[in-house]
PDB file of N, CA, C and O in Angstrom:
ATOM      1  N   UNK A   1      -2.799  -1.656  14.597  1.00  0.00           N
ATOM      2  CA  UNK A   1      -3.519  -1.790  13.337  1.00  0.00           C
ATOM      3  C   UNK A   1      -2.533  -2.352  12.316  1.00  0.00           C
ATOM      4  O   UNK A   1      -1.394  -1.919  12.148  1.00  0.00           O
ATOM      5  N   UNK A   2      -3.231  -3.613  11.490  1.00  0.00           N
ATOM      6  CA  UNK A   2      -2.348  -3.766  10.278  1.00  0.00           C
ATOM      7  C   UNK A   2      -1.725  -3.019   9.415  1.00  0.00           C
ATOM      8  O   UNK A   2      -2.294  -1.928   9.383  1.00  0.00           O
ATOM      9  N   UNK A   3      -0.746  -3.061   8.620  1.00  0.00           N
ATOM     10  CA  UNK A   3       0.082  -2.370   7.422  1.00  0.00           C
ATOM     11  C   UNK A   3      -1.417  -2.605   6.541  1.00  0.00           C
ATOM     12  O   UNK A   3      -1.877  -1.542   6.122  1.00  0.00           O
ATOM     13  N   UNK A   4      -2.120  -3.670   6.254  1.00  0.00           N
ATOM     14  CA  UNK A   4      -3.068  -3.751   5.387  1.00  0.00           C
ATOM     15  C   UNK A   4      -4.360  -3.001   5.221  1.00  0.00           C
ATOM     16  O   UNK A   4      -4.939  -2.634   4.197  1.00  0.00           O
ATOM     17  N   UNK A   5      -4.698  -2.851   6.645  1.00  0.00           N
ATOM     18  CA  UNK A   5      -5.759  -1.817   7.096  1.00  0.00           C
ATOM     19  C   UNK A   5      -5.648  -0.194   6.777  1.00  0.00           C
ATOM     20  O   UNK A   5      -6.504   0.644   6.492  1.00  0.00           O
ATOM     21  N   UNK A   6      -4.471  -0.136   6.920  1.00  0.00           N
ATOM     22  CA  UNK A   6      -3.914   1.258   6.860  1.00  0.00           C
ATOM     23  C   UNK A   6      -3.876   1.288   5.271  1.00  0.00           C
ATOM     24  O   UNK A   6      -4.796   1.927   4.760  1.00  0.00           O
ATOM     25  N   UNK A   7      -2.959   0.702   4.407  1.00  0.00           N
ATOM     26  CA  UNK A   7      -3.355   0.602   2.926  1.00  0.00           C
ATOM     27  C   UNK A   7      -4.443   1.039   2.310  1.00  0.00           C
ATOM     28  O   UNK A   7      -4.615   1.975   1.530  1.00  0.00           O
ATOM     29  N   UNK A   8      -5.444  -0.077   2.940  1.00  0.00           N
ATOM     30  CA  UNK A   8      -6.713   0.225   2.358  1.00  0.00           C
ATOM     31  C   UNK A   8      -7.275   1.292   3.066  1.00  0.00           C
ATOM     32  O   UNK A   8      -7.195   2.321   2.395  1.00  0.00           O
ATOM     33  N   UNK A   9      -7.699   1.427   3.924  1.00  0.00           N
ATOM     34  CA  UNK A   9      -8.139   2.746   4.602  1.00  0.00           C
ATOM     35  C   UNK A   9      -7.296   3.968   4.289  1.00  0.00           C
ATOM     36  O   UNK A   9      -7.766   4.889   4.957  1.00  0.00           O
ATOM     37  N   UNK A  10      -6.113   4.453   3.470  1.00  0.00           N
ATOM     38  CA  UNK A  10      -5.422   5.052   2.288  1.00  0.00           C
ATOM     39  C   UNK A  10      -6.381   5.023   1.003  1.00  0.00           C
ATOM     40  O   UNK A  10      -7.165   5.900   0.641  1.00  0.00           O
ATOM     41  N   UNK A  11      -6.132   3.878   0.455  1.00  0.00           N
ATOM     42  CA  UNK A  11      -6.669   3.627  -0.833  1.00  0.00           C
ATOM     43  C   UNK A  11      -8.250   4.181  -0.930  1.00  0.00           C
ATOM     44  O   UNK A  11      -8.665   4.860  -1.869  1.00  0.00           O
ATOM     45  N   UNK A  12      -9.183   3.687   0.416  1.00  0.00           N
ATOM     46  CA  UNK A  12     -10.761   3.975   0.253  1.00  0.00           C
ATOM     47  C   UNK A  12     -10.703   5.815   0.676  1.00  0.00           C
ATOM     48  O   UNK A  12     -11.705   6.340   0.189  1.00  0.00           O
ATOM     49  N   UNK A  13      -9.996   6.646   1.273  1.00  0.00           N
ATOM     50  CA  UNK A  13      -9.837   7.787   1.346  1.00  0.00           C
ATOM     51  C   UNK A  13      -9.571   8.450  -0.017  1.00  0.00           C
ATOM     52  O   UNK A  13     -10.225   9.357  -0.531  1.00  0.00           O
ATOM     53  N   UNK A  14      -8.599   7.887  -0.452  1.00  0.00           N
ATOM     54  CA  UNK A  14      -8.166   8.232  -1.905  1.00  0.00           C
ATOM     55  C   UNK A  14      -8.790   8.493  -3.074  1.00  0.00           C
ATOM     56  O   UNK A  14      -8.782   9.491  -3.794  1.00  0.00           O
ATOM     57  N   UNK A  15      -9.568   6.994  -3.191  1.00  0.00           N
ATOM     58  CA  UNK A  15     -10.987   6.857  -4.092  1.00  0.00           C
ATOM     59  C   UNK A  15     -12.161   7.772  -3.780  1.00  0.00           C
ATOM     60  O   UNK A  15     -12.754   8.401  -4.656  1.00  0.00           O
ATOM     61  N   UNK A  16     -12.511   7.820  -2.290  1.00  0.00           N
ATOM     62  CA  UNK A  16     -13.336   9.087  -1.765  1.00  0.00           C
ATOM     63  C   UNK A  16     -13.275  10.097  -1.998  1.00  0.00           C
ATOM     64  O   UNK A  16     -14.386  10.615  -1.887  1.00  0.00           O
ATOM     65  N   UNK A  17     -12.326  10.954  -2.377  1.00  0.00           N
ATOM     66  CA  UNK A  17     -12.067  11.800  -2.237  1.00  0.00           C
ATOM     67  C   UNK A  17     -11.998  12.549  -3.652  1.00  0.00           C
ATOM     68  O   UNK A  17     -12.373  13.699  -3.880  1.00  0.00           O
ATOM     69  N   UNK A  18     -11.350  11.498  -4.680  1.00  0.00           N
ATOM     70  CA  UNK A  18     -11.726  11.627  -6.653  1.00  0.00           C
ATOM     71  C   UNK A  18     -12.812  11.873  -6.242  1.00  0.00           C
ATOM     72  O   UNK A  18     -13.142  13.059  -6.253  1.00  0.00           O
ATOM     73  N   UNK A  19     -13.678  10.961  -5.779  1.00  0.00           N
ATOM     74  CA  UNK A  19     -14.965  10.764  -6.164  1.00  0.00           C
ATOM     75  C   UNK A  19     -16.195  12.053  -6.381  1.00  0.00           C
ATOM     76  O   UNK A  19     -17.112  12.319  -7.158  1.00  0.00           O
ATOM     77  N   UNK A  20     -15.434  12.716  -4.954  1.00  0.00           N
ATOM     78  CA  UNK A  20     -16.390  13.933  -4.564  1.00  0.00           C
ATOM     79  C   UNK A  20     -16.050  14.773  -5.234  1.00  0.00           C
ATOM     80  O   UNK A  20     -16.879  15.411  -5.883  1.00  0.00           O
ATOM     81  N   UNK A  21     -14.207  15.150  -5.314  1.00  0.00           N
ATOM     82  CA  UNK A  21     -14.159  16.255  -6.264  1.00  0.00           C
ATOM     83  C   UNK A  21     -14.482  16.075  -7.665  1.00  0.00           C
ATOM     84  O   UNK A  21     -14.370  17.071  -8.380  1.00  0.00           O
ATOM     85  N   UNK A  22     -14.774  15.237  -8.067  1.00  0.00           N
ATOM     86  CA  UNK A  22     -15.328  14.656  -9.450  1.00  0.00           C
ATOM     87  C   UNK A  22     -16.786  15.233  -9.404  1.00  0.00           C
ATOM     88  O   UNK A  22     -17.197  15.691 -10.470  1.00  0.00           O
ATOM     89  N   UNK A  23     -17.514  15.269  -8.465  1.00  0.00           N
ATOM     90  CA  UNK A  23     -18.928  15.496  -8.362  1.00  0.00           C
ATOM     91  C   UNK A  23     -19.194  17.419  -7.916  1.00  0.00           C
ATOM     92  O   UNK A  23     -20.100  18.247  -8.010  1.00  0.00           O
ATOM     93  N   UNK A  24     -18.509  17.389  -7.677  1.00  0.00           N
ATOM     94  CA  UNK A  24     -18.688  18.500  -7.035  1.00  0.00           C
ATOM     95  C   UNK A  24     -18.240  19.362  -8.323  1.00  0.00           C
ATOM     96  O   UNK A  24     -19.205  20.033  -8.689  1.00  0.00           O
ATOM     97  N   UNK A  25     -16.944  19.604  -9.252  1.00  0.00           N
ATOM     98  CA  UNK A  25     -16.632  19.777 -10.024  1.00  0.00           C
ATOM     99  C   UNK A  25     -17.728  19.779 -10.982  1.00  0.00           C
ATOM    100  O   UNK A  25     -17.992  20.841 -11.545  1.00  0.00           O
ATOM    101  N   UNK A  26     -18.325  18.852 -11.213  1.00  0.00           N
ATOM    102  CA  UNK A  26     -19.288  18.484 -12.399  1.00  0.00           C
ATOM    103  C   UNK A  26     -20.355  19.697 -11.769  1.00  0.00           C
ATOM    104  O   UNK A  26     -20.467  20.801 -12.302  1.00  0.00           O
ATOM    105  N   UNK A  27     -21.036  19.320 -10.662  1.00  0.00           N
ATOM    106  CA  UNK A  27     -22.002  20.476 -10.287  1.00  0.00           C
ATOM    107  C   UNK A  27     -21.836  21.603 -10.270  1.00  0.00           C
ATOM    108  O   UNK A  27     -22.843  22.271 -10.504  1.00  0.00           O
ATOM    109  N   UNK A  28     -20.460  22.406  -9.979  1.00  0.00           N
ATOM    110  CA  UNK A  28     -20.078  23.307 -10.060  1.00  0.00           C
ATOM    111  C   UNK A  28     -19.900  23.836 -11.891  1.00  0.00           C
ATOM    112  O   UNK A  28     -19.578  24.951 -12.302  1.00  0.00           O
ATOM    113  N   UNK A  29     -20.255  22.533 -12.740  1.00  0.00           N
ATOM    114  CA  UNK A  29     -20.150  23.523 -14.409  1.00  0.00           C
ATOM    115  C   UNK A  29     -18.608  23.037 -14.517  1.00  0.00           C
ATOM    116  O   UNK A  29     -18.383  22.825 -15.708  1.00  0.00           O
ATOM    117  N   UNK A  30     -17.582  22.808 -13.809  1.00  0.00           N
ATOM    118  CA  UNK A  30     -16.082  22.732 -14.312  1.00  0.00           C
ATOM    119  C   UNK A  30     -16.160  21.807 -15.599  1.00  0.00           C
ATOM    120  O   UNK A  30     -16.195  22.243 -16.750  1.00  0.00           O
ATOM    121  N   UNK A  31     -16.182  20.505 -15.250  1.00  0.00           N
ATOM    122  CA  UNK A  31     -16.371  19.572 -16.665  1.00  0.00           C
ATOM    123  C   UNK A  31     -17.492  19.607 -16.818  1.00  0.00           C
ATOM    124  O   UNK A  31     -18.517  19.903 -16.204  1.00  0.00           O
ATOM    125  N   UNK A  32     -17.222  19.309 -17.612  1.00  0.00           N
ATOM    126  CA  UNK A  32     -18.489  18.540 -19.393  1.00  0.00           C
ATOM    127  C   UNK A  32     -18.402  17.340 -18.959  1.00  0.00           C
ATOM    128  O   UNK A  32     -17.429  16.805 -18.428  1.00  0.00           O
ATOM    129  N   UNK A  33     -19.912  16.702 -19.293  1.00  0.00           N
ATOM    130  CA  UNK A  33     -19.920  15.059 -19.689  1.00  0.00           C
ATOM    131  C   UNK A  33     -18.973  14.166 -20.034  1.00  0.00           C
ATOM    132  O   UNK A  33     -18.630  13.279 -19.252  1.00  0.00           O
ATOM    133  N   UNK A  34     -18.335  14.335 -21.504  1.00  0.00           N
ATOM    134  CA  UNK A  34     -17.186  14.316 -22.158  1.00  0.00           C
ATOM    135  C   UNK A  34     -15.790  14.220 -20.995  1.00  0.00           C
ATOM    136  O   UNK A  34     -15.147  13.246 -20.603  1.00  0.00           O
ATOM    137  N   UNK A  35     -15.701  15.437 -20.734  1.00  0.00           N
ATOM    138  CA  UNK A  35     -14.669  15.818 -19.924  1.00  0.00           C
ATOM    139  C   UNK A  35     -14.422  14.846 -18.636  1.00  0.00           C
ATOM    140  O   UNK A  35     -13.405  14.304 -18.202  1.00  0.00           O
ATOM    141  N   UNK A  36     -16.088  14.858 -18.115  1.00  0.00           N
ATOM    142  CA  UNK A  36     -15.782  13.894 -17.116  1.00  0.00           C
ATOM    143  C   UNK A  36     -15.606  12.753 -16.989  1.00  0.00           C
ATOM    144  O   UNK A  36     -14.972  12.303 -16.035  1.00  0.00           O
ATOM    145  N   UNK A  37     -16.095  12.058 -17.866  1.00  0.00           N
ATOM    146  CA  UNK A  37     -15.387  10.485 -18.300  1.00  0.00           C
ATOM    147  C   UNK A  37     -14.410  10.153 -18.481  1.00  0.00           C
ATOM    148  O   UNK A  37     -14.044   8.982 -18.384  1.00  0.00           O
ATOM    149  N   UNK A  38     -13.337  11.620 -18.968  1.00  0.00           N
ATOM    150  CA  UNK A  38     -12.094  11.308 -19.247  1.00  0.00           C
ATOM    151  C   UNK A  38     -11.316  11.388 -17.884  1.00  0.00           C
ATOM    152  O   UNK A  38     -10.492  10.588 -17.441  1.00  0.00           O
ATOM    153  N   UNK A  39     -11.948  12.955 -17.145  1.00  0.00           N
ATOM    154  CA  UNK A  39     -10.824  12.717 -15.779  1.00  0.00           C
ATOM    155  C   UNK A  39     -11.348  11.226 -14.998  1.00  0.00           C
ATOM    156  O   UNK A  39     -10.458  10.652 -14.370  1.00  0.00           O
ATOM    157  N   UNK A  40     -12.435  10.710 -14.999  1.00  0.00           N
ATOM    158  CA  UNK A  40     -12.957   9.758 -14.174  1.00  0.00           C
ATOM    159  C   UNK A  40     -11.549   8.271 -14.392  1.00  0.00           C
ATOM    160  O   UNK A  40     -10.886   7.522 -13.674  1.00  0.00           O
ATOM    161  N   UNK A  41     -11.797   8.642 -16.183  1.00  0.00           N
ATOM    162  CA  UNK A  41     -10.854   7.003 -16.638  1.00  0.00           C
ATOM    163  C   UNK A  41      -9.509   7.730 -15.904  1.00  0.00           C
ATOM    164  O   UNK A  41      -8.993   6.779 -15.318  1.00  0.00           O
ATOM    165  N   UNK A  42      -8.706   8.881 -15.643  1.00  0.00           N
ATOM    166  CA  UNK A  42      -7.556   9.117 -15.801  1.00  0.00           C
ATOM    167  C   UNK A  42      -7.262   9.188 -14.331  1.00  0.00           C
ATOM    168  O   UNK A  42      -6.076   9.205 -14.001  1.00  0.00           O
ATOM    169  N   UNK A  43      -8.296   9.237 -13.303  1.00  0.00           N
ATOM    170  CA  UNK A  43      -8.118   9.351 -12.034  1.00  0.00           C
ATOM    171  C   UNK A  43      -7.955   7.524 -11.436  1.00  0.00           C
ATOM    172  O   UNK A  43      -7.146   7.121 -10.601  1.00  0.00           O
ATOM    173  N   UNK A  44      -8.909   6.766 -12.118  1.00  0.00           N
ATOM    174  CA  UNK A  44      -8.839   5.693 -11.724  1.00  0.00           C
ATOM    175  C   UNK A  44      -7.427   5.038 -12.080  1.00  0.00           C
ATOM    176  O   UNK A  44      -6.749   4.487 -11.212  1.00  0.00           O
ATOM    177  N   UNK A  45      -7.024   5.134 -13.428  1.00  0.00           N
ATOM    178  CA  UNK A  45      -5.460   4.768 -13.514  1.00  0.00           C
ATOM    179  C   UNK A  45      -4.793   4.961 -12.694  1.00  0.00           C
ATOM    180  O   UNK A  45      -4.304   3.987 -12.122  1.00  0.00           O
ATOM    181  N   UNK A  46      -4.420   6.473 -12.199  1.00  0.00           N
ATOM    182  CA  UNK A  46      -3.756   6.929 -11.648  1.00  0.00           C
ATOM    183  C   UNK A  46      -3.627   6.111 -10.498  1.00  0.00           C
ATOM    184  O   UNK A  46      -2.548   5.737 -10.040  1.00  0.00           O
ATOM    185  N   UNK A  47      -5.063   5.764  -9.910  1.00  0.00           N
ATOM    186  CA  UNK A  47      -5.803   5.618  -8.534  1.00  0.00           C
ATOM    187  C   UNK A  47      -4.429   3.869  -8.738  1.00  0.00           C
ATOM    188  O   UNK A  47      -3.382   3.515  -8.198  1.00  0.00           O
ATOM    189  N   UNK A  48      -5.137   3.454  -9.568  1.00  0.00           N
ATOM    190  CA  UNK A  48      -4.518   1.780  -9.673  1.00  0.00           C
ATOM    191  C   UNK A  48      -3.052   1.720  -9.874  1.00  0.00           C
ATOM    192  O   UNK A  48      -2.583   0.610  -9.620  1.00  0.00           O
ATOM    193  N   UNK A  49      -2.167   2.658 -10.281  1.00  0.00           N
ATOM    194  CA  UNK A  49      -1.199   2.759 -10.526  1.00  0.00           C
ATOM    195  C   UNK A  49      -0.539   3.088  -8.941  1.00  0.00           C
ATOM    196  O   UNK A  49       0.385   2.396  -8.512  1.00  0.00           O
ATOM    197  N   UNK A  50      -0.944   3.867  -8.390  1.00  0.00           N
ATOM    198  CA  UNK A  50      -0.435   4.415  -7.292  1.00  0.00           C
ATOM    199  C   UNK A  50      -0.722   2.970  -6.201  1.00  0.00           C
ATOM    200  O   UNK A  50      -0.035   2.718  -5.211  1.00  0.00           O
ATOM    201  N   UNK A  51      -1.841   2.195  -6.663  1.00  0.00           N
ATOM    202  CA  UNK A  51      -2.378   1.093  -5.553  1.00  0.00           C
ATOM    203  C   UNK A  51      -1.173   0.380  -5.621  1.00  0.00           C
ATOM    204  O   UNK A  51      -0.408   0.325  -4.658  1.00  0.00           O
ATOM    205  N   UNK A  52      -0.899  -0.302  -6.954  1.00  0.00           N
ATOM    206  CA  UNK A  52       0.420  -1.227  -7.221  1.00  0.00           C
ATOM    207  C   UNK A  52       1.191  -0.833  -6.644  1.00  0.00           C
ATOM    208  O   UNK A  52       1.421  -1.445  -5.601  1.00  0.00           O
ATOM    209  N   UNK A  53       1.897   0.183  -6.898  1.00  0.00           N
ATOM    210  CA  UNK A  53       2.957   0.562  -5.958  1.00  0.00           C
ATOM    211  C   UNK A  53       3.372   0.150  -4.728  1.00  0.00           C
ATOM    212  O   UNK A  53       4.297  -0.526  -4.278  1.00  0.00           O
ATOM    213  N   UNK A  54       2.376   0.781  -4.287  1.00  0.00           N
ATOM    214  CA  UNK A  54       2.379   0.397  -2.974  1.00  0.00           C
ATOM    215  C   UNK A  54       1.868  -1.220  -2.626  1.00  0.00           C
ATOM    216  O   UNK A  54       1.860  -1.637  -1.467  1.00  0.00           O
ATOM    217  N   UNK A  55       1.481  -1.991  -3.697  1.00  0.00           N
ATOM    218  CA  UNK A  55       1.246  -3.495  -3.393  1.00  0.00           C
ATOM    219  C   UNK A  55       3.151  -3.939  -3.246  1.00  0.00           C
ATOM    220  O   UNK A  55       3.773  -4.557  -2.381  1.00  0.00           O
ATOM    221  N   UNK A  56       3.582  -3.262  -4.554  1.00  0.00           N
ATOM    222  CA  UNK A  56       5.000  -3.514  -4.734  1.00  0.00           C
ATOM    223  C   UNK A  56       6.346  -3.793  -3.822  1.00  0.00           C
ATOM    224  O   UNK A  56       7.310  -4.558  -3.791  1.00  0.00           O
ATOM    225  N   UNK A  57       5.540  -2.187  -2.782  1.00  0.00           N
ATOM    226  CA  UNK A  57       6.576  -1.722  -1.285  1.00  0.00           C
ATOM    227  C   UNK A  57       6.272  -3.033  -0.657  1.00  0.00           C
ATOM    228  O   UNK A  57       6.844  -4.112  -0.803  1.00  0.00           O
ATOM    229  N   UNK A  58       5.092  -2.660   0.185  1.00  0.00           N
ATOM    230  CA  UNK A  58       4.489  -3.990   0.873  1.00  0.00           C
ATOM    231  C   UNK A  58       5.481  -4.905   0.569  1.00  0.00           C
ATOM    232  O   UNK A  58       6.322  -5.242   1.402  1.00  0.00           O
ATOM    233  N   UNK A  59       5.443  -5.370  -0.664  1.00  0.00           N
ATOM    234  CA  UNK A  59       5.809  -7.341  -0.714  1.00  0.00           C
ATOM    235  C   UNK A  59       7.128  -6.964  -0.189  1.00  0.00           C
ATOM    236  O   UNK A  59       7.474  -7.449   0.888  1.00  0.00           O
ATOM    237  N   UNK A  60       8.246  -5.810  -1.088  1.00  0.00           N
ATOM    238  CA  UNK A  60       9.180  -6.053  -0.759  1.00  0.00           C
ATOM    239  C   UNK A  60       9.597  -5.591   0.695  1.00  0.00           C
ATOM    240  O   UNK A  60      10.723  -5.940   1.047  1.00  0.00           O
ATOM    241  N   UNK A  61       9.146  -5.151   1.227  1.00  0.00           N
ATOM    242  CA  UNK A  61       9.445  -4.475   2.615  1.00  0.00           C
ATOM    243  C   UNK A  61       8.769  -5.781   3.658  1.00  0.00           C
ATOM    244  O   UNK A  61       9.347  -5.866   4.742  1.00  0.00           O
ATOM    245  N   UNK A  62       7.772  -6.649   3.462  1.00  0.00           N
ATOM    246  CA  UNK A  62       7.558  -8.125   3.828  1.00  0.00           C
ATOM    247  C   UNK A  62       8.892  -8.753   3.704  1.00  0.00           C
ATOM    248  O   UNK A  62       9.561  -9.002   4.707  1.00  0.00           O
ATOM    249  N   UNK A  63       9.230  -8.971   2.711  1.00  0.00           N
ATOM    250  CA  UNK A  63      10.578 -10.063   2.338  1.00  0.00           C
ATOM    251  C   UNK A  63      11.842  -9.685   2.945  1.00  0.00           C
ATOM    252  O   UNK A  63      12.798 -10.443   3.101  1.00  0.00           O
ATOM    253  N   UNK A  64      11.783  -8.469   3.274  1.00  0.00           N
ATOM    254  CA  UNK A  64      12.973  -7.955   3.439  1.00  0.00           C
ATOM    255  C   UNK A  64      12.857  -8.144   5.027  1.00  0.00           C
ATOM    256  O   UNK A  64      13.954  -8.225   5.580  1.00  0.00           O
ATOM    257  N   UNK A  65      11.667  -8.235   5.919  1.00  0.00           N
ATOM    258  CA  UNK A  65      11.437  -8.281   6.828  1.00  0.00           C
ATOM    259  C   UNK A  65      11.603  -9.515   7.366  1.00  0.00           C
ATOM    260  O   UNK A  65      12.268  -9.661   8.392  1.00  0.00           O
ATOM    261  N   UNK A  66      10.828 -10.871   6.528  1.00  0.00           N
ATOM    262  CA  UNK A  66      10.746 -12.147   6.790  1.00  0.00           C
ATOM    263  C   UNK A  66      12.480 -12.634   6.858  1.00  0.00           C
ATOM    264  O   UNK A  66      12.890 -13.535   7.590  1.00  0.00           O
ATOM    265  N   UNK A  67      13.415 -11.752   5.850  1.00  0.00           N
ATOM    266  CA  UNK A  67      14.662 -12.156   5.721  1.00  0.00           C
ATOM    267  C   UNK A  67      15.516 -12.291   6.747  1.00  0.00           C
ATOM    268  O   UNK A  67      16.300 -13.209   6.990  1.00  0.00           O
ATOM    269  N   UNK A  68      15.272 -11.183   7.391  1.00  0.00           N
ATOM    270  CA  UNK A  68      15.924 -10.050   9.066  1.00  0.00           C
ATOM    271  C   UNK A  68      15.651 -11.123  10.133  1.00  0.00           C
ATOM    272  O   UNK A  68      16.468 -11.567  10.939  1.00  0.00           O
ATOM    273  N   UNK A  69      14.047 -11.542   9.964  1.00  0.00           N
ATOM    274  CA  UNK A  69      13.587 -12.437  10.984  1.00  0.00           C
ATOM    275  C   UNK A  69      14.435 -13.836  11.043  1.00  0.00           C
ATOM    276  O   UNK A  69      14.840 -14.323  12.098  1.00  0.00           O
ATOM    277  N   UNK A  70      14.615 -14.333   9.915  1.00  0.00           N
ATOM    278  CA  UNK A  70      15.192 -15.527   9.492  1.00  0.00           C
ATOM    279  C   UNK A  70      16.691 -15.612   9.793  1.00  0.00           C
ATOM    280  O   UNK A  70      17.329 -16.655   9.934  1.00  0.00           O
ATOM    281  N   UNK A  71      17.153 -14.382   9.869  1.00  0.00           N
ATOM    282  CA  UNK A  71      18.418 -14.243  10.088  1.00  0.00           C
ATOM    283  C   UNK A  71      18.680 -13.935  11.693  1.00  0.00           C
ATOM    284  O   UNK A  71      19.653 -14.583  12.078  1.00  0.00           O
ATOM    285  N   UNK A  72      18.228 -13.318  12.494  1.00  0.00           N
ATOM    286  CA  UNK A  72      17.987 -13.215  13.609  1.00  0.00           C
ATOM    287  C   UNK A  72      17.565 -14.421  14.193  1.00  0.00           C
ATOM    288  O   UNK A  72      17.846 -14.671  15.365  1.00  0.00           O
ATOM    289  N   UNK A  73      17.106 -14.967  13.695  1.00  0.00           N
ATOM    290  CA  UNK A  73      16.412 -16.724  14.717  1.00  0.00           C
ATOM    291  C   UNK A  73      17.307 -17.521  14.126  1.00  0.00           C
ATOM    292  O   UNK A  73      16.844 -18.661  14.173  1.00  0.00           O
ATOM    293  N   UNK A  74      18.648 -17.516  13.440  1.00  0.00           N
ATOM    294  CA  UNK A  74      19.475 -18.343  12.689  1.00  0.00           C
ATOM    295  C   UNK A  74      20.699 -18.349  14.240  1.00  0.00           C
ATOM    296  O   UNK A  74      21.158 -19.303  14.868  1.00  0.00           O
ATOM    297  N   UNK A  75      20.900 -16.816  14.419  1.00  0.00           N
ATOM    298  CA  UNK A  75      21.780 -16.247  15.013  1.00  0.00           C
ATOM    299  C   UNK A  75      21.618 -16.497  16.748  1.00  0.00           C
ATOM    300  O   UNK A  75      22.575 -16.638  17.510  1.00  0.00           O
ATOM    301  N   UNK A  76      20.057 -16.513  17.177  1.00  0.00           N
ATOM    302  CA  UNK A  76      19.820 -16.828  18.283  1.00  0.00           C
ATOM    303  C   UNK A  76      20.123 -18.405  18.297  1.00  0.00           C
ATOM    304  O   UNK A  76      20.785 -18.780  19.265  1.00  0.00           O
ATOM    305  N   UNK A  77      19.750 -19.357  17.396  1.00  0.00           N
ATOM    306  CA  UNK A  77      19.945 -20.946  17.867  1.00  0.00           C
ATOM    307  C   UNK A  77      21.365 -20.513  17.469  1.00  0.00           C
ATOM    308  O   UNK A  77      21.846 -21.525  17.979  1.00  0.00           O
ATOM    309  N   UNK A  78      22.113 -20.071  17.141  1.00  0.00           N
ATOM    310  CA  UNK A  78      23.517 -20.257  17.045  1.00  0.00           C
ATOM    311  C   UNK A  78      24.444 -20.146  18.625  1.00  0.00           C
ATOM    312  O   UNK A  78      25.401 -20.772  19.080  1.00  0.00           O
ATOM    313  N   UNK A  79      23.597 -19.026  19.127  1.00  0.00           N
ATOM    314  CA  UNK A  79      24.063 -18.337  20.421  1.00  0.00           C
ATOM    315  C   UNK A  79      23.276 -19.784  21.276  1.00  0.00           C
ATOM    316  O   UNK A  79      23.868 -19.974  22.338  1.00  0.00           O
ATOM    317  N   UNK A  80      22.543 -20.431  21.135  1.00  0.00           N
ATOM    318  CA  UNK A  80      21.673 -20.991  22.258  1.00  0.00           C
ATOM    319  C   UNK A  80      22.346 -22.853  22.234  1.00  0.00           C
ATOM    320  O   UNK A  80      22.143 -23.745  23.058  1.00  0.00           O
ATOM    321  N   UNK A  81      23.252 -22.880  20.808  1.00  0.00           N
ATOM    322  CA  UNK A  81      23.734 -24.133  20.651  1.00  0.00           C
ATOM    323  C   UNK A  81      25.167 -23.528  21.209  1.00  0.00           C
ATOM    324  O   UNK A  81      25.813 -24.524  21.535  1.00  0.00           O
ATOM    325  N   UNK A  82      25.795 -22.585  21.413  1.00  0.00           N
ATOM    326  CA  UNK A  82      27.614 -22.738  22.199  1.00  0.00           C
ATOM    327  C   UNK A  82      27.227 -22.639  23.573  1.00  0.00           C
ATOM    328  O   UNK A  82      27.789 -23.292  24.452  1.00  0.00           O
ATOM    329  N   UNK A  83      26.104 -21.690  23.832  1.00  0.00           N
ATOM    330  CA  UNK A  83      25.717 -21.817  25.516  1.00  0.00           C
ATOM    331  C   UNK A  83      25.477 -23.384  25.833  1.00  0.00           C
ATOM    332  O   UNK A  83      26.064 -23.877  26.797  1.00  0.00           O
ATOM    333  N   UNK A  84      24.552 -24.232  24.967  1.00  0.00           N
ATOM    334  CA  UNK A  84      24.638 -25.254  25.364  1.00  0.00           C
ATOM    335  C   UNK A  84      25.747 -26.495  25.202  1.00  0.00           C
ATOM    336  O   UNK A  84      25.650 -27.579  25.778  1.00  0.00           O
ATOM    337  N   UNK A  85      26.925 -26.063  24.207  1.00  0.00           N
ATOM    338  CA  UNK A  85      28.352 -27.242  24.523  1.00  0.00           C
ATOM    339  C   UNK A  85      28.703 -26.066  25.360  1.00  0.00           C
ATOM    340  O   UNK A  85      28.775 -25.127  24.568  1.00  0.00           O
ATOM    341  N   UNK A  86      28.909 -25.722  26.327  1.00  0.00           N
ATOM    342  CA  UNK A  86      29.679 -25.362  26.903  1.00  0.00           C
ATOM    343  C   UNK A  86      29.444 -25.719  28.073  1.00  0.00           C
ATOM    344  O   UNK A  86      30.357 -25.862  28.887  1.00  0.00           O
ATOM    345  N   UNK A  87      28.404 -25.889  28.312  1.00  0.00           N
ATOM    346  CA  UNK A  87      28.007 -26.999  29.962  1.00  0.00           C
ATOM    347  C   UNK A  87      28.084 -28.246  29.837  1.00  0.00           C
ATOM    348  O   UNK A  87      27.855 -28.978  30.800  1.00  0.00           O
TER     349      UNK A  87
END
């Protein structure tokens, strides 16, 4: 499975999961109307704040990856050009 799949299938658990205790909360009498608009705006921040983040890791843990790769296939034609002057 992708790093991306897993993200989002994170992220849609995440959002699921406000969602219900948001509802359930409300039915249960915990918040007010009022109240709940506010945890709703303060969960979704949170929600988007925490998404970035992890958009953040991703890229750099990509780059850092693409770098390794780049450096490793630098190192193999290096090894694959003395094997070949040497015959």
């Amino acid at each position: 499975m992708s790093d991306r799949k897993v993200v989002l299938g994170i992220a849609a658990g995440v959002a699921a999961l406000g969602i219900v205790s948001v509802l359930v909360a409300r039915k249960k009498g915990y918040l007010k109307s009022d109240k709940l608009s506010k945890e709703a705006k303060d969960i979704s921040e949170n929600f988007k704040s925490k998404l970035n983040e992890l958009k953040k890791k991703a890229k750099k843990d990509l780059k850092a990856a693409l770098e390794e790769g780049d450096s490793r296939a630098s190192k193999a034609k290096e090894w694959i050009n003395k094997a070949n002057s040497i015959h």
